[in-house]
C-alpha positions in Angstrom: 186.8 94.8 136.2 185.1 94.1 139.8 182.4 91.5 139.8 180.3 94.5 141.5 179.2 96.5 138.6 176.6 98.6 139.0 176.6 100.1 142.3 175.7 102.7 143.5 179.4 105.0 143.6 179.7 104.1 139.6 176.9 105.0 138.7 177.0 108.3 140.2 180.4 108.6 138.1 178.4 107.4 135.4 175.5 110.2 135.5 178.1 112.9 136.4 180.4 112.2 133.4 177.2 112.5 131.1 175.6 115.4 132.9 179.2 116.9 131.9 178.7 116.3 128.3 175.3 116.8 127.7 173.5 118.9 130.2 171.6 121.9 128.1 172.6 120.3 124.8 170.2 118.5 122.2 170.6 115.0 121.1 171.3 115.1 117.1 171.1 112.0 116.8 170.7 108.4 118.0 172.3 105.1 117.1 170.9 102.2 118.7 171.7 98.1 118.1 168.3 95.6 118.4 168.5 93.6 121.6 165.6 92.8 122.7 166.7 91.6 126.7 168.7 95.5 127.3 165.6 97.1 125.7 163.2 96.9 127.8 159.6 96.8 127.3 160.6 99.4 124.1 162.1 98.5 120.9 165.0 100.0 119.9 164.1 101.8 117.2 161.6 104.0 119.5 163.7 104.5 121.9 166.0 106.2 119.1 162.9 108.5 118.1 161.4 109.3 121.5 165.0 110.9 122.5 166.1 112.7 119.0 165.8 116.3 118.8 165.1 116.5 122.4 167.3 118.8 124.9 168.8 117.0 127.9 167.8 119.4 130.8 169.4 117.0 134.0 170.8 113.9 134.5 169.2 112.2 137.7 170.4 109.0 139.8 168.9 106.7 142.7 170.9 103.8 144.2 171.8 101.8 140.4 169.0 103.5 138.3 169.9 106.2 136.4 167.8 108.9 133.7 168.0 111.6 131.8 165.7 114.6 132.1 164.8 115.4 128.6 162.7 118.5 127.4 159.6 118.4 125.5 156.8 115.8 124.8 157.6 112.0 125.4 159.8 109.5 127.7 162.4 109.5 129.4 165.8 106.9 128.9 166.1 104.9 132.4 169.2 102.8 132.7 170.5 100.0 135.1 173.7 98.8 134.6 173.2 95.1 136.1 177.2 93.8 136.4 178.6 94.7 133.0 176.4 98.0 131.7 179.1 100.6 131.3 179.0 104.8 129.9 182.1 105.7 127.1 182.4 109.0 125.7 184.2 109.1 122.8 187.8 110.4 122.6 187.7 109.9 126.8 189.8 106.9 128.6 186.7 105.0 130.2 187.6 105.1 134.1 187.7 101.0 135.0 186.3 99.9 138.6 188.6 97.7 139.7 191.1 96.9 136.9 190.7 96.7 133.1 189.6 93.6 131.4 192.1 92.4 128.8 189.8 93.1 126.1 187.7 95.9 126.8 186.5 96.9 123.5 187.5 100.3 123.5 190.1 100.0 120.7 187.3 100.8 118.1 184.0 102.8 117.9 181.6 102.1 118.9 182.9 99.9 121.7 181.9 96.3 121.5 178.7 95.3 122.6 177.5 98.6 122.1 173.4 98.9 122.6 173.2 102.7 121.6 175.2 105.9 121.0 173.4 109.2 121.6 175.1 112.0 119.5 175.1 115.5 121.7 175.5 118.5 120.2 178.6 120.1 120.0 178.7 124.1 121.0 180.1 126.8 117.9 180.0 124.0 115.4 181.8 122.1 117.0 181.9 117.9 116.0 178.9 116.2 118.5 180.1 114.8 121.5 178.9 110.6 121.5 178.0 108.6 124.2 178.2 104.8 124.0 176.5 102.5 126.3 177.8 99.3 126.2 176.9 96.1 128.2 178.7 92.5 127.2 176.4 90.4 129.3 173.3 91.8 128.4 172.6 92.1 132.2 171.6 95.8 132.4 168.3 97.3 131.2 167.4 100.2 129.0 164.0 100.9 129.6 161.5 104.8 128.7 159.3 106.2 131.3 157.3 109.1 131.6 157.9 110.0 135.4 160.7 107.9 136.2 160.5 108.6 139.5 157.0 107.7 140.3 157.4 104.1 137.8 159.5 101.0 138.3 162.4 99.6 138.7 163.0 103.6 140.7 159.6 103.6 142.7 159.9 100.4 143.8 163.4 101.4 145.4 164.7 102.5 149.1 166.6 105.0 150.8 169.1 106.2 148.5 172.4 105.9 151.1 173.7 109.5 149.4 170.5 111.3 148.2 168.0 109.8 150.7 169.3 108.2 153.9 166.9 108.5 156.9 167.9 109.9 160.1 168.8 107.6 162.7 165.6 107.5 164.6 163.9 106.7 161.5 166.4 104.3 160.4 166.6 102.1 163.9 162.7 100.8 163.6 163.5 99.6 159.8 166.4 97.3 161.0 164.3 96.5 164.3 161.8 95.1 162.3 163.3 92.6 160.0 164.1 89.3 160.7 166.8 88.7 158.6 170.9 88.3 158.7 171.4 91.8 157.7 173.7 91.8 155.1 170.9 90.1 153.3 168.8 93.0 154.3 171.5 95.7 153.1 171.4 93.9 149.8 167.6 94.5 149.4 167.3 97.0 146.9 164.0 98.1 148.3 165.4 98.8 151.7 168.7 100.5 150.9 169.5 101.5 147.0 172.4 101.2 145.5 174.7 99.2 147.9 176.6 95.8 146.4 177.7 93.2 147.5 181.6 94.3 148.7 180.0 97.6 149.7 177.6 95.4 152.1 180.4 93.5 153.1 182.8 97.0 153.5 180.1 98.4 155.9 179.8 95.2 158.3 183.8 95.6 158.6 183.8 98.6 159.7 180.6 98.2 161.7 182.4 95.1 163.8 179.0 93.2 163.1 178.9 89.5 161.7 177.1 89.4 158.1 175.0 87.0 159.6 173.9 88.7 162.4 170.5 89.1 162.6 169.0 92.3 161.5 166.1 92.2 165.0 169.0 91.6 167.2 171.2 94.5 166.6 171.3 96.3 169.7 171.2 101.0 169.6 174.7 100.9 169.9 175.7 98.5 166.6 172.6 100.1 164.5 174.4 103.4 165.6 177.5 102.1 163.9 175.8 100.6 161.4 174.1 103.5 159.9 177.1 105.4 160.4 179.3 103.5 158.5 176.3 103.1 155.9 176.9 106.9 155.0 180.6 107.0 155.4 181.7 104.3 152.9 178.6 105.4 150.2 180.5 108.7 150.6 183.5 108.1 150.6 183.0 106.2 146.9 181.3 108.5 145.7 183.6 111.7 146.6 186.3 109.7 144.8 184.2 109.1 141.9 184.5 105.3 142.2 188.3 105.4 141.8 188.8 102.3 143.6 193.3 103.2 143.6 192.2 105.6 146.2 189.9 104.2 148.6 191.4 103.9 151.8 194.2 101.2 152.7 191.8 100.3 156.1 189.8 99.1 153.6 188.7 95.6 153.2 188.3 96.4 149.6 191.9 97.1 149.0 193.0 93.7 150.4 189.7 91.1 149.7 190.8 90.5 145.7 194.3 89.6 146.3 192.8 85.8 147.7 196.0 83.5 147.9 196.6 81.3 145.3 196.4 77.9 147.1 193.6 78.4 148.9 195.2 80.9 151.9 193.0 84.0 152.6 194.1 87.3 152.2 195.4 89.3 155.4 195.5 92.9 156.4 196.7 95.0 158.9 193.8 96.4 162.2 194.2 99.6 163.2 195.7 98.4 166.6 198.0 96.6 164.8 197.1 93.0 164.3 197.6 91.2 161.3 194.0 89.6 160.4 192.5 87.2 157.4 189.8 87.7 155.5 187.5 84.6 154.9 184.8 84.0 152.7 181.3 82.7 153.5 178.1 82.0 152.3 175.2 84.0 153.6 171.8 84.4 151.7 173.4 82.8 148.7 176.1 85.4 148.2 179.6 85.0 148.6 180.9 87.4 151.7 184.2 88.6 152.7 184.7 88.6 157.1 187.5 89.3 159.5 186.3 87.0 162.4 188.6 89.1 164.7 186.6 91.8 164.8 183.2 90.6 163.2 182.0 88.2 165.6 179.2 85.9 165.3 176.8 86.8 168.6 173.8 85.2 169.7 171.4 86.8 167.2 173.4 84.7 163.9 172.2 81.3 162.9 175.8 81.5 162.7 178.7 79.2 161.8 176.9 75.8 161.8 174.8 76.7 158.8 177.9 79.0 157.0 179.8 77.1 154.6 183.3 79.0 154.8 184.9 78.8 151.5 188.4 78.5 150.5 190.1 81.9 149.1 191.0 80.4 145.9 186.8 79.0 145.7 185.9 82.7 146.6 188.6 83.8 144.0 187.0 81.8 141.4 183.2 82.9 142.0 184.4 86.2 142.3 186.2 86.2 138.9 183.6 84.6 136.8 181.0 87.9 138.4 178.4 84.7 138.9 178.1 86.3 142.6 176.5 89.8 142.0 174.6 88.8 139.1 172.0 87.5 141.6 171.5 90.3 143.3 171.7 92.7 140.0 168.5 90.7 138.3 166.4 90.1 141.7 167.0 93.3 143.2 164.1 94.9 141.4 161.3 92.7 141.4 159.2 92.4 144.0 160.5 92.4 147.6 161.1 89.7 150.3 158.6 89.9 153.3 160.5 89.7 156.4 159.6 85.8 157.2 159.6 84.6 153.2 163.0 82.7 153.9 160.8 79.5 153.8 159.3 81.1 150.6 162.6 81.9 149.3 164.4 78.4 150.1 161.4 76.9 148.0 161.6 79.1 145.1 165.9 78.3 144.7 164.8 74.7 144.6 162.6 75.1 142.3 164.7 76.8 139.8 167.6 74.6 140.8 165.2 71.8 139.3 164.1 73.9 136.2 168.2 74.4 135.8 169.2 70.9 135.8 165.8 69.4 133.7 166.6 72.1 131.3 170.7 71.1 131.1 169.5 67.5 130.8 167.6 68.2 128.2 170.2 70.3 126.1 172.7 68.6 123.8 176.2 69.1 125.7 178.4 71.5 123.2 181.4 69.5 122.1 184.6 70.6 124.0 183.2 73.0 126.5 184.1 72.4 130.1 181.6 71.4 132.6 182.8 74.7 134.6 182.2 76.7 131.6 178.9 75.2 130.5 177.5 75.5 134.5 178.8 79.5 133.8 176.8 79.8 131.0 173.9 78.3 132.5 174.1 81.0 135.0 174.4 83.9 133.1 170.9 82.6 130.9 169.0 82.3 134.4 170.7 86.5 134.9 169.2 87.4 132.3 165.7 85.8 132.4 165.8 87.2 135.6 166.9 90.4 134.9 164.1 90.9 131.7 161.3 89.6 134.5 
C-alpha cells in the first residue's frame, strides 16, 4: 500500500465505485463503530441517524474531500481519507494503490478497523449492497455538513487540478506571487487540491524543474510546463482509476519504490536514452524523489547547501513506515501558510519538536519496543492530534 493515501486519483475511484452502488438508492441502514478522532465533531451514533432512510441523490469530490448528496432534511457525510481511510464494498476485491498490505483485513466482514457500514438498498428485493469504510490509523476524518461545499475542510480548499484548474493566465500570477520552493507550494492543499506528495514530485519530473526551485522565480516558459504537466498526470491517474500497474513506464512512479537495498538509488531510463538515478531529498520537511539530470537546481533554489540528500535505503525506510505523507494529510486543512511564514513555520516545528521529546521524557519507555518503533508511534499520535485540530 503507497505511503500516499488519499490523493486526489483514489479518491475519485473511491466516490465513482460508491456513486456505482448507491446513486438513486436509500440507505436501510447504518452501522457505525465509536471513535471519537475519525468522527468528527459528530458522534457516531448521529451520524448513523442523520443518513438512515435518506436517498443518495450524487456522490461529489474535490481534491481528497469527498460527500454524498443525500435527499431530504439534515447533513451530509464528508470524508477524507488522510493516509490509510479506504472504501470496500462487500463481495468486491478492494482495488490496492500500490500493492497489498500483508494483512489487509478483507478476509472477514466487516473489514478491520472498520468505522461504519452504510447498507444500500438492493433493487427487486434484492440483499442490500454494504459499504465499509475503514481506516487503520485513524488518520482520516468522518465529519456531517449541511452545504459541504460552502463549510470546511472543502471551502477552505484550491483549485481542484481535474474539476477546477485555472487557465493559464490565471494560473501564472498565483505561482508569481509566492515565495516559496514550489513543491512546497503544490503541496498546499489550499492552493492546488488533491495532489500528494509523489504526484508533486511526478509533476516537477516531467516539468524539468528542481523541487526546490522557487515558486517567484519560475520563468512563462517552466509555469507553462508546469501547469501543463499539472493537468496531464492528475488525468492521467484519474482516467486509469488509480491503477498504479498502468501508469506509464516514463513514470517516476513506476521506478521511485524499487530504492536499492544498500543504500543505491533507483535508476530509469530518459526518453533520449540515458540511464538516470533517482535521489531523495528533503524539502519543506518532506521526503522528495529528483533526477538531477534533468531537474536542475537554478538560481531561484536555496538549493543543495541547505538539502540533506538522503540515502535510498533512508528514503526506503520513511517511505515504508507512511511517516512522510502523514504531515501533509493532517496539516493540509487547517489554516494556510502566508507566503513569508517560513520563519513562522520553522518556529512552530521547534516547538512541537520540544512538546515531542518533553512529552517522550516524560512517558514510561514500553518494555521491549524499539527506539525506531516507539519514535514511529510518536509520530502517528502527533497525525492524529493534528488531523482532529
Amino acid at each position: 500500500m503507497s505511503d500516499d493515501r488519499g490523493l486526489l486519483e483514489e479518491v475519485d475511484r473511491a466516490a465513482d465505485t460508491v456513486n456505482d452502488v448507491a446513486k438513486d438508492k436509500i440507505i436501510e441502514k447504518v452501522d457505525t463503530v465509536e471513535d471519537t478522532i475519525v468522527f468528527s465533531g459528530v458522534d457516531h451514533q448521529t451520524f448513523a441517524k442523520e443518513l438512515t432512510g435518506r436517498k443518495v441523490l450524487d456522490v461529489k469530490r474535490h481534491g481528497k474531500v469527498f460527500w454524498l448528496v443525500l435527499d431530504g432534511e439534515g447533513r451530509m457525510p464528508v470524508l477524507h481519507f488522510g493516509m490509510t481511510g479506504m472504501i470496500h464494498i462487500q463481495g468486491q476485491e478492494p482495488a490496492y494503490y500500490q500493492r497489498k498490505p500483508k494483512d489487509d483485513g478483507n478476509e472477514e466482514w466487516p473489514p478491520k478497523n472498520t468505522k461504519f457500514v452504510l447498507h444500500i438498498a438492493g433493487s427487486d428485493g434484492a440483499a442490500p449492497t454494504k459499504i465499509a469504510f475503514r481506516d487503520p490509523r485513524r488518520l482520516g476524518r468522518v465529519r456531517l455538513c449541511a452545504e459541504p461545499e460552502k463549510e470546511p475542510p472543502v471551502s477552505e480548499l484550491g483549485f481542484d487540478p481535474i474539476l477546477s484548474m485555472p487557465p493559464l493566465e490565471e494560473f501564472s500570477p498565483l505561482i508569481k506571487k509566492r515565495n516559496m520552493p514550489i513543491k512546497a507550494l503544490l503541496l498546499d492543499q489550499s492552493f492546488s487540491a488533491g495532489v500528494g506528495n509523489w504526484v508533486a514530485d511526478e509533476v516537477l519530473f516531467h516539468s524539468r524543474i528542481h523541487p526546490e526551485q522557487r515558486a517567484n522565480t519560475l520563468s512563462d516558459d517552466e509555469i507553462a510546463t508546469l501547469h501543463e504537466k499539472i493537468v496531464y498526470v492528475c488525468k492521467t491517474a484519474v482516467d486509469l482509476k488509480a491503477d498504479s500497474e498502468k501508469f506509464p513506464d516514463s513514470w517516476l512512479f513506476r521506478h521511485r519504490w524499487g530504492k536499492g537495498k544498500k543504500g543505491k538509488g533507483a535508476s530509469l531510463t530518459l526518453p533520449d536514452g540515458r540511464t538516470a538515478t533517482i535521489k531523495w531529498i528533503t524539502v519543506g520537511g518532506r521526503t522528495s524523489a529528483i533526477v538531477e539530470e534533468v531537474q536542475k537546481a537554478g538560481s531561484g533554489s536555496r538549493g543543495n547547501s541547505r538539502m540533506k540528500k538522503k540515502s535510498a535505503k533512508k528514503a526506503e525506510e520513511e517511505e515504508e513506515e507512511a511517516d512522510g505523507d502523514a504531515a501533509v494529510e493532517s496539516s493540509e486543512l487547517s489554516e494556510p501558510p502566508t507566503d513569508d511564514d517560513e520563519a513562522g513555520g520553522k518556529r512552530k516545528r521547534a516547538r512541537k519538536s520540544s512538546k515531542a521529546k518533553a512529552a517522550s521524557s516524560s512517558k514510561p519507555t514500553a518494555k521491549g519496543r524499539s527506539s525506531k518503533r516507539r519514535r514511529k508511534d510518536e509520530d502517528e499520535d502527533e497525525d492524529e492530534d493534528e488531523e482532529s485540530a
